[in-house]
C-alpha positions in Angstrom: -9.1 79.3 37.6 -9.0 75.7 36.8 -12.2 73.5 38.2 -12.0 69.5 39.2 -14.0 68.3 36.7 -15.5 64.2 36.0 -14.4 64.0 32.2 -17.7 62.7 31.3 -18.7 62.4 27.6 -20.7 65.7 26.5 -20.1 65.6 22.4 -21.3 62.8 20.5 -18.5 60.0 19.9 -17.2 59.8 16.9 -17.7 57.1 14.5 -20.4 56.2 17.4 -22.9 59.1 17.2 -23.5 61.6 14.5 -20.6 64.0 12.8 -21.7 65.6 9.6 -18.7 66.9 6.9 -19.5 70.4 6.1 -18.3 73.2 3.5 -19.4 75.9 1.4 -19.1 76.1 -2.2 -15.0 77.8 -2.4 -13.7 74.6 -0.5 -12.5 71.6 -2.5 -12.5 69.5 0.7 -12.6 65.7 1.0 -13.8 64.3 4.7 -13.2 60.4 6.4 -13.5 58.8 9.6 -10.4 56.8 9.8 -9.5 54.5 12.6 -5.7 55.3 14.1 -4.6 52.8 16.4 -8.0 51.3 17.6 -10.0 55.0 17.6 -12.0 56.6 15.4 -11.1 60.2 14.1 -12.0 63.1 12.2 -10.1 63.2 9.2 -10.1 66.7 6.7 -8.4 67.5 3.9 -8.7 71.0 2.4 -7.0 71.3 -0.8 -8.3 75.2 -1.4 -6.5 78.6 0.1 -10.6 79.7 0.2 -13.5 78.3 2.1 -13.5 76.2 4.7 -13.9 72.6 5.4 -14.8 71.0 9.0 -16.5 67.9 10.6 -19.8 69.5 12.5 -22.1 68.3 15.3 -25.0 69.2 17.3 -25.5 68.8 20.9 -27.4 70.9 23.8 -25.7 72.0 27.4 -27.6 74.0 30.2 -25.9 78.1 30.6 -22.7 78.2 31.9 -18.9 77.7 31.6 -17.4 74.9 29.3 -14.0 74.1 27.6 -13.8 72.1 24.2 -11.3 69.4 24.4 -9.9 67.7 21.4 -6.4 66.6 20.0 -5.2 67.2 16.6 -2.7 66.1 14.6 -1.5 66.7 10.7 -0.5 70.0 9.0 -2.0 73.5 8.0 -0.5 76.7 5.8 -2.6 78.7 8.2 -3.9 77.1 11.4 -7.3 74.9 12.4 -10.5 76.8 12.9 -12.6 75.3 16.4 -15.9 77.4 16.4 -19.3 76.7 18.4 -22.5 78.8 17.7 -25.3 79.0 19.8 -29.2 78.8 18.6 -32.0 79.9 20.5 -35.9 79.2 20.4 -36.5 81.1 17.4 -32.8 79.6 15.3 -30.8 82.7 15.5 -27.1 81.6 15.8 -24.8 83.2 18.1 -20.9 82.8 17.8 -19.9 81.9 21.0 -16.4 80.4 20.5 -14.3 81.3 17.3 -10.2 79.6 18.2 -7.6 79.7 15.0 -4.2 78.6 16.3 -1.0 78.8 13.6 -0.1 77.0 10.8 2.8 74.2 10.4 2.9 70.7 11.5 1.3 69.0 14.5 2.4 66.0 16.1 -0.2 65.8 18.4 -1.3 68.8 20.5 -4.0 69.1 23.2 -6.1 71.7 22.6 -8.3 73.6 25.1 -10.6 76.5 24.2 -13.5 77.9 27.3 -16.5 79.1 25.9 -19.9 80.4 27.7 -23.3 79.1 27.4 -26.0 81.5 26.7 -29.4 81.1 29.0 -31.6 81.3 26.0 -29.7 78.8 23.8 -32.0 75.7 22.9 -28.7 74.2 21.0 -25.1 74.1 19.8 -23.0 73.6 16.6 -19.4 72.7 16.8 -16.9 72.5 13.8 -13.6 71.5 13.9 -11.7 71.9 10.5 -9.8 75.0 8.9 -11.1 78.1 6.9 -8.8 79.6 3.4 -6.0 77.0 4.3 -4.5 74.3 2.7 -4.5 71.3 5.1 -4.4 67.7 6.1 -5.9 67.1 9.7 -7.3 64.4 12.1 -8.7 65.5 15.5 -9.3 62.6 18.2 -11.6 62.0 21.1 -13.1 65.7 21.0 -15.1 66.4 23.7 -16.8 69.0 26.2 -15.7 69.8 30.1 -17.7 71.6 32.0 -15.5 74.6 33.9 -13.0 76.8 32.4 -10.1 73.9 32.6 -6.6 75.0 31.6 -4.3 73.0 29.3 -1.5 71.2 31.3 1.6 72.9 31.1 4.0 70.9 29.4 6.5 69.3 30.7 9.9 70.1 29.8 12.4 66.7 28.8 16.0 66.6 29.4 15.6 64.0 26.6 13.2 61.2 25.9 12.9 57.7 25.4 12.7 56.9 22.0 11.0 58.0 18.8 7.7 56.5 17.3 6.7 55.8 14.1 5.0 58.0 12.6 1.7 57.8 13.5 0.6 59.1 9.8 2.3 61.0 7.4 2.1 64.7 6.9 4.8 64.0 4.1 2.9 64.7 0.4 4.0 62.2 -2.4 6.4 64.0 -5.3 7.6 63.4 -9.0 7.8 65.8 -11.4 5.3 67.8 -14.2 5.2 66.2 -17.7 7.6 63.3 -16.8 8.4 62.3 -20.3 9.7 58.7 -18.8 12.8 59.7 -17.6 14.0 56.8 -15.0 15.5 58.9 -12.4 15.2 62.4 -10.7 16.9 64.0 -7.2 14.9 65.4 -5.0 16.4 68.3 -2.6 15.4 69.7 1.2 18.1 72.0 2.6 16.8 72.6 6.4 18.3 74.4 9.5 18.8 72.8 12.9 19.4 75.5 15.9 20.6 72.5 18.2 22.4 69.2 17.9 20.2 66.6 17.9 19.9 64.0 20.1 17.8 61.5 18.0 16.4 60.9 14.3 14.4 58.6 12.8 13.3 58.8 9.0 11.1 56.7 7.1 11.2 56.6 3.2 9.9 54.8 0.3 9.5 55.0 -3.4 8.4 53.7 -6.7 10.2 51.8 -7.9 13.7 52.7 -5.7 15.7 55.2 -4.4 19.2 56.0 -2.9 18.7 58.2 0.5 21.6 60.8 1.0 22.0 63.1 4.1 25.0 65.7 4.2 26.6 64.4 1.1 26.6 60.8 3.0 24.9 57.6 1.6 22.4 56.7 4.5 20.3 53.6 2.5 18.7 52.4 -0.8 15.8 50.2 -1.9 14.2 49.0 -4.7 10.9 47.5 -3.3 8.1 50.3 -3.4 5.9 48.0 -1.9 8.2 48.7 1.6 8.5 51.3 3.6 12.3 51.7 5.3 13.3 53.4 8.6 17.0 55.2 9.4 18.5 56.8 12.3 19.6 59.8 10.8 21.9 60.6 14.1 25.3 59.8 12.5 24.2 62.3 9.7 23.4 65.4 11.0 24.8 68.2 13.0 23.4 71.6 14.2 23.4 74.2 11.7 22.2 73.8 7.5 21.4 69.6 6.9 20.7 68.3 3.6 19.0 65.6 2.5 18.9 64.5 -1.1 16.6 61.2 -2.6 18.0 59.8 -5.8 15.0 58.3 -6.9 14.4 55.9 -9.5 11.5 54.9 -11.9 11.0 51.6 -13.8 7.8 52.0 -15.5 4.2 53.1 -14.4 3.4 55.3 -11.8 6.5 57.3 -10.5 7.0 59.0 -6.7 8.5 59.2 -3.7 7.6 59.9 0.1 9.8 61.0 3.0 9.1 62.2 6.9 11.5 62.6 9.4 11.2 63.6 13.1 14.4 65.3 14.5 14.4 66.1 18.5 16.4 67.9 20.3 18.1 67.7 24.3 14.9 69.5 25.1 12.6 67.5 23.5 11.6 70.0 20.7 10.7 68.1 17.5 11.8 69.4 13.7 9.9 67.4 11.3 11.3 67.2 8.1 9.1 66.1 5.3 8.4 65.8 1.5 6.3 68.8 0.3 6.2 72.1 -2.2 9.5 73.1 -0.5 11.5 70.9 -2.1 13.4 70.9 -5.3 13.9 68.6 -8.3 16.4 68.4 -10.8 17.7 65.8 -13.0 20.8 64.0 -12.5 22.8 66.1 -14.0 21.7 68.8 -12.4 19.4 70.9 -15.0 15.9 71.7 -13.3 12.5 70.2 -13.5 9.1 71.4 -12.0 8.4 69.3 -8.7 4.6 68.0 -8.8 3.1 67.1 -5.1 0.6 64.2 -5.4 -0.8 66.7 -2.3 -1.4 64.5 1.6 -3.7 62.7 0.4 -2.2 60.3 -1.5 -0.1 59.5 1.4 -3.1 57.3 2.1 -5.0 56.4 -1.3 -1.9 56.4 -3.7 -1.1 53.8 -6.1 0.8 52.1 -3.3 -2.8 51.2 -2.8 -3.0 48.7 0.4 0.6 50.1 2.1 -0.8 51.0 5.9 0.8 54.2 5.6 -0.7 55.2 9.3 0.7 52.2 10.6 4.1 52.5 9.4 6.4 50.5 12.5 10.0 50.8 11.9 12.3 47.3 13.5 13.2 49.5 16.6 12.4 52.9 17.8 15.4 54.9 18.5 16.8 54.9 21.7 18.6 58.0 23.4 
């Protein structure tokens, strides 16, 4: 049963107080405190299928019940890993809260996970991060309640306002292996929608250009790569198989491209749509090359260098 509870601050705040990266010797794992719209996160990146990789504190609480509150955001293979271990007088640990949830993209989702408090326990360890996944995530404001508190049930849209920015990309940066020089590539993402959408915004950019195509229709071009460009993709997609298609063009230098989408539905269900291993290169005239992902980080320390990627804001969100 749910308990009223004063949502008092019971973990240390981040960027405030202490959170220490932590990873054993399979991870290849690279760890930031970012600031997203005016708050400090947790930002980890595991670029290993073993080991794991988290942010880690230490607090103390007296025995009883508790839930771990924190929001998270970015994308997995297999899911994020929330533990807590318990130590008593003489330092023997105690698992007292092990929570995997599944892998894919996350907008931003609430996470609640209850957990007991041992009588003998003199302190606590909580990690927040992912074990033998590949991943890119940033978890805000975590925190402790006391009480087992429930998640709020969500709330189910007969549509919605309009559609952000992207907040940050989960999109990963692509060329193509051995790129001899060759000016131009295509870059292909065939995906399936099970409604009609009811909004779609995209936002795309590339070095040095690119031509954006969506079901064999010419939705924009640019040849800045120092700008990022935002389209409602609405008069370009249907329910059923969409694809999308990125002509992309290379002057000279550094090459790539980056693309996110968020498509909702009448029920508010989001598809996000973004550049990753799933796509396919080829060269214009259609022979095949062998994609290369730049991986999620570069989305923030590519050679695009100073572009706010987290702080992309497109003329207009989308209204429905």
């Amino acid at each position: 049963m749910s308990m009223l509870h004063a949502e008092e601050q019971l973990l240390p705040v981040v960027g405030a107080e202490k959170w220490e990266p932590a990873r054993n010797a399979q991870a290849a794992a690279k760890f930031s405190i970012d600031e997203v719209e005016g708050k400090k996160v947790l930002h980890v990146i595991q670029e290993s299928n073993e080991g794991y990789s988290s942010y880690r504190t230490m607090t103390t609480l007296p025995a009883g019940d508790y839930t771990l509150k924190v929001t998270a955001q970015g994308k997995t293979d297999k899911g994020i890993l929330l533990q807590c271990h318990s130590f008593n007088a003489e330092g023997k640990p105690t698992l007292l809260m092990f929570h995997t949830t599944e892998g894919g993209v996350f907008e931003t989702e609430d996470l609640y996970v209850t957990f007991k408090v041992p009588a003998d326990s003199t302190r606590l360890r909580f990690d927040l991060g992912m074990s033998s996944t590949k991943g890119d995530v940033m978890f805000w404001n975590p925190n402790v309640l006391k009480g087992k508190v429930k998640a709020p049930p969500k709330k189910e849209k007969e549509g919605f306002g309009a559609i952000p920015a992207a907040q940050r990309w989960v999109a990963e940066v692509l060329w193509f292996e051995n790129d001899p020089g060759i000016p131009a590539m295509d870059f292909t993402k065939e995906f399936t929608l099970d409604a009609a959408p009811v909004a779609a915004l995209c936002e795309i950019t590339a070095d040095n250009g690119y031509e954006l195509v969506v079901n064999d229709k010419s939705v924009g071009a640019d040849v800045d790569w120092k700008s990022v460009e935002a389209y409602d993709l609405m008069p370009y997609l249907k329910k059923g198989v969409n694809k999308i298609v990125i002509h992309a063009r290379n002057v000279d230098g550094p090459a790539g491209v980056i693309f996110q989408a968020v498509i909702m539905d009448g029920k508010g269900n989001a598809t996000v749509v973004a550049t990753d291993k799933s796509w396919t290169v080829t060269h214009t005239d259609g022979s095949p090359a062998i994609l290369k992902s730049f991986g999620p980080d570069s989305a923030y320390k590519s050679h695009w260098g100073v572009l706010p990627f987290i702080r992309i804001n497109p003329p207009t969100a989308l209204k429905v």
